[in-house]
C-alpha positions in Angstrom: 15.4 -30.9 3.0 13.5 -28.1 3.3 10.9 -26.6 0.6 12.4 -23.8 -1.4 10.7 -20.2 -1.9 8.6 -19.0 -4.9 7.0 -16.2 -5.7 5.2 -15.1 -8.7 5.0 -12.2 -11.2 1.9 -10.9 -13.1 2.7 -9.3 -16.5 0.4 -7.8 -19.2 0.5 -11.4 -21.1 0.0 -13.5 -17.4 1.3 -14.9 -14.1 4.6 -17.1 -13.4 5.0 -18.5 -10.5 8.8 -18.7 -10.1 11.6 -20.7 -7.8 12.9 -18.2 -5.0 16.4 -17.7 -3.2 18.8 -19.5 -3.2 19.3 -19.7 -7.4 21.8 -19.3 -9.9 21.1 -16.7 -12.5 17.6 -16.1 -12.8 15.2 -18.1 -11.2 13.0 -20.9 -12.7 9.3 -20.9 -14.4 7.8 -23.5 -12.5 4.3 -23.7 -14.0 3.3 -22.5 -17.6 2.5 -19.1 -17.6 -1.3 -18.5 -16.5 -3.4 -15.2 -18.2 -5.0 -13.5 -15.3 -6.1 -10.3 -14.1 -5.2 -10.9 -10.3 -4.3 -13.9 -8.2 -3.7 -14.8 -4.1 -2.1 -17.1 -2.4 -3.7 -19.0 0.4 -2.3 -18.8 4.2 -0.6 -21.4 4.2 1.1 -21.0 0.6 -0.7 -24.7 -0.9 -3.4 -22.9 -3.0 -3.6 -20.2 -5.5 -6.6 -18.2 -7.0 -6.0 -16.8 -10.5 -9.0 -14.8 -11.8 -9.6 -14.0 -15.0 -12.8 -12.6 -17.4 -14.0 -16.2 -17.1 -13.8 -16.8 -13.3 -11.7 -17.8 -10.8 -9.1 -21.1 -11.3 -7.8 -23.0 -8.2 -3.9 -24.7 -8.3 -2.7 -27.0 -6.3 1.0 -25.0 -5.9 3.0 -28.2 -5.1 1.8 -30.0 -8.6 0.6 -27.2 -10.1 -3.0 -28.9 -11.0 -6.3 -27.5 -11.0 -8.4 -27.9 -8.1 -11.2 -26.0 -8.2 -12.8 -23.9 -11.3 -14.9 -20.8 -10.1 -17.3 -19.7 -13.6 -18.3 -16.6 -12.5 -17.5 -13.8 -14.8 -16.9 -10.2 -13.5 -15.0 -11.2 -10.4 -13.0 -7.9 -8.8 -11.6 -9.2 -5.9 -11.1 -12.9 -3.7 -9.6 -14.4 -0.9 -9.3 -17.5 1.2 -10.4 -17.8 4.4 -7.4 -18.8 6.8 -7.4 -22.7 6.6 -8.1 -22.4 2.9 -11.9 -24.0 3.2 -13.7 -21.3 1.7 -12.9 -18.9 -1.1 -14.6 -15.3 -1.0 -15.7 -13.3 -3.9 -16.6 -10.2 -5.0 -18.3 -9.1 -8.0 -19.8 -5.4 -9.2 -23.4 -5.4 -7.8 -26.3 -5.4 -9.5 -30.3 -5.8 -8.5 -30.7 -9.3 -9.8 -28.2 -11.2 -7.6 -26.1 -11.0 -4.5 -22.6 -9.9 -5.3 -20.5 -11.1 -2.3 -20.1 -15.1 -2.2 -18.0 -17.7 -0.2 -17.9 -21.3 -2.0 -16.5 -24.5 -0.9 -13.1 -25.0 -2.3 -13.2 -28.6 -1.7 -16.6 -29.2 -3.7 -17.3 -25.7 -5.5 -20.8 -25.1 -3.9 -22.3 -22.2 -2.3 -22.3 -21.8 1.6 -23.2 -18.3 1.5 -23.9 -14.8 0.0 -24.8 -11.2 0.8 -25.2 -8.0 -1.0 -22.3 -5.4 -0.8 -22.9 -1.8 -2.7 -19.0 -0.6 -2.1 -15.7 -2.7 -2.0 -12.8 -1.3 -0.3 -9.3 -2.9 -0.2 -9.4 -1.6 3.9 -12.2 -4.2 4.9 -11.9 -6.7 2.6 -12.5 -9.3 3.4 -15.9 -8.6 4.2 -16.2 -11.7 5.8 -13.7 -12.5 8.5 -12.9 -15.8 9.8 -11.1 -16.3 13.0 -7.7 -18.3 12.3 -9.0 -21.5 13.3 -12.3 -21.0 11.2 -14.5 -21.5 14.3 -16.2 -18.6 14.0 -17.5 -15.9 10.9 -19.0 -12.4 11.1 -19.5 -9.5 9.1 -20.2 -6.1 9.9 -24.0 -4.3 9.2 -25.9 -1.0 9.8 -25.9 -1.1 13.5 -25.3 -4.0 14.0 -22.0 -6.9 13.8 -23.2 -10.7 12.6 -21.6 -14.0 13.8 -21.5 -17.1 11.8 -20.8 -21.1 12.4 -18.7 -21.5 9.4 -19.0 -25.4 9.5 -22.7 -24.5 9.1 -23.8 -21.7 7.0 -27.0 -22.9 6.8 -27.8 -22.2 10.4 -27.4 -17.9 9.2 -27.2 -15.9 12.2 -25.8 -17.3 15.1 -25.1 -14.1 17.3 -25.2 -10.5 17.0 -24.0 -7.6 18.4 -26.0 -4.7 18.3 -24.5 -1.3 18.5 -25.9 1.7 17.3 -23.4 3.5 14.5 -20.8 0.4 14.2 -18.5 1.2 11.2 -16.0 -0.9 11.7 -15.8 -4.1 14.1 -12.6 -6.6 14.0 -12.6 -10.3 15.4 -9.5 -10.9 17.2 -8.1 -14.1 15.2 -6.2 -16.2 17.3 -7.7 -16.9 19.4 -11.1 -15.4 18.6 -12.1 -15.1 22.3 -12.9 -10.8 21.9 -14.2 -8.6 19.6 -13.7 -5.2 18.9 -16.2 -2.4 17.6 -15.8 1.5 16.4 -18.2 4.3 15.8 -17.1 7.1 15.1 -18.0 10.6 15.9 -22.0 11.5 15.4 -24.3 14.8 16.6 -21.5 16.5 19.1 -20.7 12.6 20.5 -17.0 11.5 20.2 -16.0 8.6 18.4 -15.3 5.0 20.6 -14.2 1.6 20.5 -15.6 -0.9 22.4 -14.1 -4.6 23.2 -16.2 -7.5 23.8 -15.9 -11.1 25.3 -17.6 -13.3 23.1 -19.4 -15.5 25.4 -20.7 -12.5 27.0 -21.3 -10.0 24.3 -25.2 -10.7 24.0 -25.6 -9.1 27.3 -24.2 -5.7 26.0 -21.5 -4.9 28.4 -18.0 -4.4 27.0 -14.7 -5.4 29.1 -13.0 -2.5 27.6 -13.8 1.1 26.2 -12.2 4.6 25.1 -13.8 7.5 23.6 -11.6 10.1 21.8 -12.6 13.2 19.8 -10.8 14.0 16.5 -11.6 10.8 14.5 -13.7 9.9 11.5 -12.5 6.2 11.0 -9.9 4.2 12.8 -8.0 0.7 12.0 -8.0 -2.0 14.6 -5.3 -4.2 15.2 -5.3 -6.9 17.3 -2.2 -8.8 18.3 -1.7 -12.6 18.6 -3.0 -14.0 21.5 -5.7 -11.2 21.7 -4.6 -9.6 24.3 -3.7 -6.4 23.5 -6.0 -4.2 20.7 -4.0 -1.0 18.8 -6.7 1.8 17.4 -5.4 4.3 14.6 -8.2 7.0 14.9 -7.8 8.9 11.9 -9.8 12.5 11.0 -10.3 14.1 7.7 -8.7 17.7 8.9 -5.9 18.9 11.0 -7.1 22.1 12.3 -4.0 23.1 13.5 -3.2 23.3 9.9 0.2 21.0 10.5 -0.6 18.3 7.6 -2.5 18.1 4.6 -3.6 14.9 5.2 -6.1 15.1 8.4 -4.5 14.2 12.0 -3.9 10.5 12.9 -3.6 9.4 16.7 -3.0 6.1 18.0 -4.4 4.3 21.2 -4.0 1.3 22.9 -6.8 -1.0 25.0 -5.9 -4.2 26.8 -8.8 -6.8 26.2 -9.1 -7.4 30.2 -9.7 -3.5 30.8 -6.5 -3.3 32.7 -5.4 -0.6 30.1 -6.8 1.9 28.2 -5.0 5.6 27.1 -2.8 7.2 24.1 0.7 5.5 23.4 3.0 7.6 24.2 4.6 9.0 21.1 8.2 11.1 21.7 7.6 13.4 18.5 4.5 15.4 16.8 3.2 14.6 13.9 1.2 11.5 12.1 1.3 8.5 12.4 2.8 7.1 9.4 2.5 3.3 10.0 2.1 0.9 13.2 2.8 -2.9 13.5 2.2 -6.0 16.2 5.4 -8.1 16.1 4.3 -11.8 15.1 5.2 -13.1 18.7 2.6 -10.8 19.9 4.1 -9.6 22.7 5.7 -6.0 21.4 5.0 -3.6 18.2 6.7 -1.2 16.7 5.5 2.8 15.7 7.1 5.2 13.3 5.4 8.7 13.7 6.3 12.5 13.5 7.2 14.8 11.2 10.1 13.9 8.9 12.7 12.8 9.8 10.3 10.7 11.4 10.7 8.8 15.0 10.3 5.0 15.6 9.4 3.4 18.9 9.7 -0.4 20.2 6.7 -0.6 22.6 6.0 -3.9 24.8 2.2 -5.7 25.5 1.7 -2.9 28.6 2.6 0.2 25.7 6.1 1.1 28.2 8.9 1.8 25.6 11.1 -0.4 24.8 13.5 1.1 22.5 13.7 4.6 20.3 15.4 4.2 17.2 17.7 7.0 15.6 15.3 9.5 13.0 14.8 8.6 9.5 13.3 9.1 6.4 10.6 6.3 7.3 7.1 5.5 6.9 7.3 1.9 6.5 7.2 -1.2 9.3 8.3 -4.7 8.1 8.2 -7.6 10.5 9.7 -10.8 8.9 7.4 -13.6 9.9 9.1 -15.4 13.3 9.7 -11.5 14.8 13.8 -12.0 14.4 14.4 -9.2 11.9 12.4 -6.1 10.7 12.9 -3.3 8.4 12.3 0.4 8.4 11.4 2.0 5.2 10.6 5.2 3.6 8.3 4.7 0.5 5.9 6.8 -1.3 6.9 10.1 -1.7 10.1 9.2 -0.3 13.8 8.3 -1.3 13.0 4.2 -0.4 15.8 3.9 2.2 15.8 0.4 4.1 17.4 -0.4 7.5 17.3 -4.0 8.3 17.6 -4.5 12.1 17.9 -7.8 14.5 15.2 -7.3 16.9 17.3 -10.1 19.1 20.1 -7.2 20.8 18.3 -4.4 18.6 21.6 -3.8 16.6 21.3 -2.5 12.5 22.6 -5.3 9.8 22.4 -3.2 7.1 20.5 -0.7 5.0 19.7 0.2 1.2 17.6 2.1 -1.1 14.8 0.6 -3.2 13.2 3.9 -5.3 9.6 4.1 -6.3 9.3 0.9 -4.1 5.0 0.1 -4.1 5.0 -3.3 -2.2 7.3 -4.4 -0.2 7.6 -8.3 2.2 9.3 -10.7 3.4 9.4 -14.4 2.2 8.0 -17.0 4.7 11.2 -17.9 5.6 12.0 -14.8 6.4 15.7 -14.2 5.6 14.8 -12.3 2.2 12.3 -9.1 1.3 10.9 -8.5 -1.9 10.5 -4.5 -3.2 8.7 -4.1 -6.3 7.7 -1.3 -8.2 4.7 -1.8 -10.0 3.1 -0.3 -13.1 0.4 1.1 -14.1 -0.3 2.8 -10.6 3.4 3.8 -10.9 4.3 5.5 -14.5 7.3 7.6 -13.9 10.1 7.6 -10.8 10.2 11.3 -8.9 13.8 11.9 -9.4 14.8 15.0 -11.8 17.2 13.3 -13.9 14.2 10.2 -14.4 11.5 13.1 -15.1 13.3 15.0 -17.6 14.0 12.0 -19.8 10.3 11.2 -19.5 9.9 14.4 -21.0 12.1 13.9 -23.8 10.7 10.6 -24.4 7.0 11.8 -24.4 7.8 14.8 -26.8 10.0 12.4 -29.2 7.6 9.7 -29.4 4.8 12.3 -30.2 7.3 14.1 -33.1 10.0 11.0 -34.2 8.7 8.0 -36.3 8.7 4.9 -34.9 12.3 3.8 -36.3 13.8 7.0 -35.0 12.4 6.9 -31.5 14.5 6.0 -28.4 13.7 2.7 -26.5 11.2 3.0 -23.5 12.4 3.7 -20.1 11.6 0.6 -17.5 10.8 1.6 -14.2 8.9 -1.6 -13.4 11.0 -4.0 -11.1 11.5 -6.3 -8.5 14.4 -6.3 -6.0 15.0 -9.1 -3.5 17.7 -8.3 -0.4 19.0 -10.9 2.2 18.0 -9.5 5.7 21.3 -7.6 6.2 20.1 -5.3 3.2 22.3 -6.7 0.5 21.2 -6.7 -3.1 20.2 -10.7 -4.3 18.6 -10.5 -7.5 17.1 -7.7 -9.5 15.2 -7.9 -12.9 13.5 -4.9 -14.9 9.7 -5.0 -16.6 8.1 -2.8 -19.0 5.2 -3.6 -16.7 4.6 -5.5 -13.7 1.1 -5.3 -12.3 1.6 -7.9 -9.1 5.2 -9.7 -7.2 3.9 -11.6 -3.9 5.7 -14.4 -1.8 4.3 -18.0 -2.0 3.6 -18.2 1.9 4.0 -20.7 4.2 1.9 -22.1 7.4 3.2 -21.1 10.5 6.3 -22.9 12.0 6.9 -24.8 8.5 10.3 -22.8 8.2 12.8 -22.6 11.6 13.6 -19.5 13.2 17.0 -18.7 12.2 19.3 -16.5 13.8 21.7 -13.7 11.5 24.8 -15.8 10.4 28.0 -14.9 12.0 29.7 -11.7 11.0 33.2 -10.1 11.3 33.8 -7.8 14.4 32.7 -4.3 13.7 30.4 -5.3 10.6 27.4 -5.4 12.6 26.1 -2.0 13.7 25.0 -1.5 17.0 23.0 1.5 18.1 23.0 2.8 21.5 21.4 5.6 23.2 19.2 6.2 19.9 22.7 6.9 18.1 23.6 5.1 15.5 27.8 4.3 15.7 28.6 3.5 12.0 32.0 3.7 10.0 31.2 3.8 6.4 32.9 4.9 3.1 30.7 8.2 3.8 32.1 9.2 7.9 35.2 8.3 7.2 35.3 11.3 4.4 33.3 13.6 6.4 35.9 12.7 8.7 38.9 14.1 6.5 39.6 17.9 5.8 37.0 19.3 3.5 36.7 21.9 1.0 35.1 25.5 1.9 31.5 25.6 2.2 29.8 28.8 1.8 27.5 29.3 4.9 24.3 29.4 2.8 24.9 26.4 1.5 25.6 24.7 5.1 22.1 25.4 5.7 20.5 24.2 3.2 22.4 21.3 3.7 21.5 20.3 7.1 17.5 21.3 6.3 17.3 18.8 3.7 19.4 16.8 6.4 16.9 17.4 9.2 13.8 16.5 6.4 15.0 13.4 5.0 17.3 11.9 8.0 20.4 12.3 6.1 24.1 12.2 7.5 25.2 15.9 8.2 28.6 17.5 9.1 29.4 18.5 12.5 28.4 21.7 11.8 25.0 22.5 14.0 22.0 23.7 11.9 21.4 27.8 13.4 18.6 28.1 15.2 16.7 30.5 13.2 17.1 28.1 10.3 15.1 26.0 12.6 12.6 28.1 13.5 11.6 29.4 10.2 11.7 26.1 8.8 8.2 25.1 9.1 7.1 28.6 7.6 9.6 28.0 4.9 8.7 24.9 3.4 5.2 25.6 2.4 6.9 28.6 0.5 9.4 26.4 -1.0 6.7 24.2 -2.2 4.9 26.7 -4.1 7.9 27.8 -5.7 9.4 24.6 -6.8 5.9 23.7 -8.1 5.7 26.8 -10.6 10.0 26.6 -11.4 9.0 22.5 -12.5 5.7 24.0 -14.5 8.1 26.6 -16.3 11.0 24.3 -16.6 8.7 21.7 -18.2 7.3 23.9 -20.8 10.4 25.3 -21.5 11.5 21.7 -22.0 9.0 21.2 -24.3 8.7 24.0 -26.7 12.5 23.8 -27.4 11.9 20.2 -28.3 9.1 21.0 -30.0 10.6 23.9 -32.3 13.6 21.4 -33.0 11.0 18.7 -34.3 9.2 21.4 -35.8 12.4 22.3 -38.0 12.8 18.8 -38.5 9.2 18.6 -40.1 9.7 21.1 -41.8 13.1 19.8 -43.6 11.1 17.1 -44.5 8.5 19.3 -45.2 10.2 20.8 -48.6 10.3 17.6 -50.0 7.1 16.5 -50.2 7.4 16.9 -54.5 9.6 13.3 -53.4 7.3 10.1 -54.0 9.6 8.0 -51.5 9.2 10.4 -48.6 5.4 10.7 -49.1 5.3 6.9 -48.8 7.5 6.9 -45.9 5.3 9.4 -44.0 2.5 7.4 -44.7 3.9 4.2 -43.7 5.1 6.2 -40.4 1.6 7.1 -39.8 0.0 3.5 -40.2 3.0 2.2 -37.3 1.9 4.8 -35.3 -1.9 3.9 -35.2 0.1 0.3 -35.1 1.7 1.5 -31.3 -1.7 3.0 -30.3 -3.7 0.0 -30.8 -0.9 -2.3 -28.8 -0.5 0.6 -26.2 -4.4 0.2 -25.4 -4.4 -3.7 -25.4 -1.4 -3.1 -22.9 -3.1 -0.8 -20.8 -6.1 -2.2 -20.9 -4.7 -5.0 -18.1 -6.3 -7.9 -20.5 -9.8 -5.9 -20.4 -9.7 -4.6 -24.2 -10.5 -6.4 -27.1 -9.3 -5.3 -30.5 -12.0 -5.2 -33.5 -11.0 -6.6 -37.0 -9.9 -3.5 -38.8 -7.3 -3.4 -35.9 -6.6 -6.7 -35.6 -5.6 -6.5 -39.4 -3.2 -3.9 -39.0 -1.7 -5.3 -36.3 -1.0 -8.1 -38.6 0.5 -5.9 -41.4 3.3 -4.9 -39.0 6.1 -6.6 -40.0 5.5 -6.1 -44.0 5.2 -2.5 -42.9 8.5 -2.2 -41.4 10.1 -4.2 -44.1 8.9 -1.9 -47.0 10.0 1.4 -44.5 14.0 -0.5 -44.1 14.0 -0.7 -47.8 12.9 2.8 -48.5 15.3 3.9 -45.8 17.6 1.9 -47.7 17.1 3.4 -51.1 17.4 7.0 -49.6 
């Protein structure tokens, strides 16, 4: 029988690691919960690491035992190397000791440990072990350092000098190259360079571009480490096209038989790029919205374009069968699951204020969850003005009176056709990952039978679908002013949206770009207005309230009442900072004593309430 899916959810109050599809109801707790701060899974799903103030604590995921205690306080960040020997640590620096340490799961020690002024989420790890752990290196001023990781103790085995290296990535599996960046310095453009490894200690790489336009890049190597993808990224556009800096994206072949741009089909960023897990294709989605996305094969020829979208998202599931094209962020959160197999749509859905989003190890479900705090409010209008009212409320109301909070927290998990599984609701959720599995422990399964016509197939970079929504459009419609047509099919042509037959004019089109910065500004300034105005009627109406209540202050029982009000709400501030604080702040003992007169405090405001 084959091992069912977990995940696990971190909460203000601790992690639970949960049973995953297929359940009935909600799923199961399957070890206590755990207080933490952050955890990771290993590769190969066996392992997890839950830090906390104290350190970091190993379990054993199949029996849920302790294997390993870490007693390092302070730790921000750690990971385990690919076979799960070695667990990697990072901790704030300071002068006295080195801050960045690998120890030996297995016995606890220390193998190694180097000092690291910044952390960054981009590089980390800092050290990076080839999937077969045969080889370690990290990356220095001028210089990239190569480690036998079944002997620390040897320190440097190889280097690789190169004057300006920012960014150098081993290619994995197999570790046979390595590839290196610098980017632009004194009037010189920016390069990557790919080395053999046997070879690299004479100097001379096996493949090279140089490209202008680029203050760091990502390197992405594919399985089988035959093909390298660069995403040269610079700071400005100076053609003034994106607020965000340019992005380009090249391609090298690790035996020099390729080097050059991949040829994108639309202008504009690039908004994510991904190797498929069989290494032999990877998929683009670039351009301005509604944004483009490409199926490319190991020699960068197209394969495939895809009808435009509101996307910015790439989702491979892990055997290369299925992937899914999102648009997160700042946008909607619309999903299109596709079979990669005869490149035909299964489905689609939305997932709003998504922040992760993956797919389990078996790959026939994706988990979408919105987390909190780096999410506090969704961007729809309806959402935002009742975050208004609940702000001004909860600043005016007593604590009795006020309405109940909003939850935007949430995970989502859809079956790979895009329909809805499970979904449960948090007043915060900090972390939802997959338990993962090793490679080839779950079979590659193909999408179950479906009824003619259910499946749709795109040809020609068309989409042919027959939902609820054509099949209206399809009817006679009501009269549409022409003003209104147009604004219709801009927001069409922005987001990727379904529009009527009716062709958008081309001065619409033309003006467009000039338009929208306009539109910007304006909508910016109508919100600011619309806000305040929001606000100072609210506030006039609590101010009449307050001042009913106001006229009777000669009444003993409302004085006590407003005074009780006031203690809940120093009550609410004191649990609000303990919640926000992520497990980081401690209360003192005049707080920790009213937190304890709570309920007698609430009991005498009911039976004043009661008495009124």
């Amino acid at each position: 029988m084959t091992t069912p899916l977990s995940f696990f959810v971190r909460e203000p109050d601790g992690l639970s690691l949960l049973s995953g599809p297929p359940f009935n109801g909600e799923p199961a707790a399957q070890i206590p919960k755990i207080p933490c701060v952050s955890a990771v899974f290993s590769s190969d799903g066996t392992m997890l690491a839950v830090t906390s103030e104290k350190g970091v604590t190993i379990y054993d995921t199949r029996e849920g035992s302790v294997i390993q205690s870490v007693n390092v306080a302070g730790v921000k960040a750690a990971a385990f190397s690919p076979k799960g020997t070695f667990l990697q640590t990072f901790e704030p620096p300071t002068q006295a000791q080195k801050n960045v340490t690998l120890w030996n799961v297995a016995s606890g020690a220390v193998v190694f440990q180097q000092s690291q002024k910044t952390f960054s989420k981009e590089v980390w790890p800092i050290i990076q072990f080839s999937n077969d752990e045969s080889v370690a290196c990290r990356t220095v001023t001028n210089e990239v350092h190569f480690f036998d990781p079944m002997d620390f103790a040897k320190g440097i085995v190889e280097r690789l000098r190169l004057p300006g290296v920012s960014t150098a990535r081993l290619a994995a599996s197999p570790a046979t190259h390595v590839a290196a960046y610098v980017p632009e310095m004194k009037g010189s453009p920016a390069s990557v360079k790919i080395y053999e490894r046997r070879k690299m200690s004479q100097g001379d790489e096996v493949a090279r571009r140089s490209f202008y336009k680029s203050s760091s890049a990502q390197l992405l190597w594919n399985i089988g480490s035959t093909g390298l993808l660069v995403l040269a990224q610079s700071d400005v556009d100076k053609s003034n096209q994106s607020y965000y800096g340019e992005a380009r994206l090249h391609y090298l072949r690790s035996d020099g038989s390729y080097e050059g741009l991949v040829p994108l089909s639309k202008d504009g960023p690039v908004h994510d790029v991904q190797w498929s897990p069989t290494g032999r294709e990877f998929l683009a989605v670039y351009g301005f919205m509604p944004s483009r996305a490409t199926l490319y094969d190991d020699r960068c020829r197209v394969i495939h374009n895809f009808k435009s979208g509101p996307y910015n998202t790439i989702r491979w599931n892990p055997h290369g069968r299925f992937f899914c094209l999102a648009g997160f962020g700042t946008l909607p959160g619309d999903m299109a699951f596709w079979d990669r197999t005869d490149l035909s749509c299964l489905g689609s859905t939305r997932a709003e204020c998504t922040v992760t989003c993956e797919w389990s190890s078996d790959g026939r479900y994706i988990l979408a969850a919105t987390t909190a705090p780096r999410l506090r409010v969704d961007n729809g209008s309806q959402k935002h003005l009742q975050i208004v009212l609940y702000v001004v409320l909860d600043v005016f109301m007593p604590p009795c009176a006020r309405p109940m909070k909003l939850k935007f927290a949430s995970i989502k998990i859809f079956k790979y056709n895009g329909s809805l599984y499970y979904e449960k609701k948090y007043d915060k959720l900090f972390q939802a990952e997959w338990r993962p599995a090793a490679v080839g422990f779950y079979e590659d399964r193909p999408a179950s039978p479906q009824v003619s016509g259910e499946k749709n197939k795109e040809k020609g970079g068309k989409t042919e679908l027959l939902t609820e929504k054509s099949a209206a459009a399809a009817k006679t419609t009501a009269y549409m002013a022409p003003h209104a047509k147009a604004a219709a099919a801009v927001r069409a042509q922005l987001l990727g949206e379904e529009t009527s037959s009716s062709a958008v004019s081309k001065s619409a089109l033309k003006n467009k770009k000039r338009r929208e910065k306009q539109k910007e500004k304006k909508d910016a300034e109508d919100a600011t207005v619309a806000l305040t105005e929001d606000i100072s009627t609210l506030g006039n109406q609590m101010g009449a309230l307050s001042a009913t209540v106001d006229s009777n202050t000669g009444d003993e029982t409302t004085k006590r009442l407003r005074a009780l009000y006031k203690k809940i709400r120093q009550i609410e501030e004191i649990k609000q900072k303990v919640s926000d604080g992520d497990g980081n702040y401690s209360t003192n003992p005049a707080q920790r004593e009213k937190l304890q007169q709570e309920s007698a405090i609430r009991e005498e405001i009911r039976a004043l309430e009661a008495q009124n």
